[in-house]
N, C-alpha and C positions, 0 to 999 in steps of 0.2 A: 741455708741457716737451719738447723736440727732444733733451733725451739720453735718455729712453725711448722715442721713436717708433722707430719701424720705417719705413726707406723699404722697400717690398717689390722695386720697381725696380732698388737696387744692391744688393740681399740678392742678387735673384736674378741681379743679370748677376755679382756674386763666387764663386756658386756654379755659373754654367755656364762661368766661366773656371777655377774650381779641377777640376772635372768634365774640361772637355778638358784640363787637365794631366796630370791622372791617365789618362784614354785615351792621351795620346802617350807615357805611358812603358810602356804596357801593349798597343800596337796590334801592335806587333811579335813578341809572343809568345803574345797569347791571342785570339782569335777575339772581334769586341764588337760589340755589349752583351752582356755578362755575364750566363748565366743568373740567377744568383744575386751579389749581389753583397754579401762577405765585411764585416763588421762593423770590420773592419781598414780596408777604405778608404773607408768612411764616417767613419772617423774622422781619414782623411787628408784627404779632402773638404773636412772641416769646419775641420780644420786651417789649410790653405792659402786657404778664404775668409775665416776668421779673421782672416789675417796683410792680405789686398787689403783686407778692410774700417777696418782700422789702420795701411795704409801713412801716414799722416802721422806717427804715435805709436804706431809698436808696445812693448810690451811685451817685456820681455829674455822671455819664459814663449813669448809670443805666435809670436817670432822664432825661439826655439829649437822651438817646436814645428813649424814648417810647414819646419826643418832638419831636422827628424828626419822631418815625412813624405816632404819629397823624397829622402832616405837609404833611407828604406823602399821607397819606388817601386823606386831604381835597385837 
C-alpha cells in the first residue's frame, strides 16, 4: 500500500532542505553547527518538511504550521 511506505529518498532530501532553511536564517547570528541543537527547532525542522512533503495538498494545520516556524526563525 504506497500511502504507508516511506520513500526514505524524499523524507530525506525534505529534511535536508528544511535543515538548510533553518541554517540560513540562523547563519548570521549563531556560529553552526549548533552544539546542541534546542527541541524548538527540531520541531521547526520537522515542520517545514512536513509542509515540502504535502506541497501538492497541504493541510490548512500543515500550512499554518511551517508559518509559524518560518515566524519563529525570523
Amino acid at each position: 500500500d504506497q500511502l504507508n511506505t516511506v520513500d526514505i529518498d524524499v523524507l530525506a532530501a525534505a529534511l535536508s532542505d528544511a535543515h538548510e532553511t533553518v541554517d540560513s536564517y540562523l547563519a548570521g547570528r549563531y556560529a553552526l553547527p549548533l552544539a546542541t541543537v534546542p527541541g524548538s527547532l527540531k520541531r521547526i525542522t520537522g515542520d517545514l518538511a512536513r509542509e515540502t512533503l504535502h506541497r501538492d495538498m497541504p493541510t490548512e494545520a500543515v500550512t499554518a504550521n511551517a508559518d509559524r516556524a518560518r515566524a519563529d526563525l525570523k
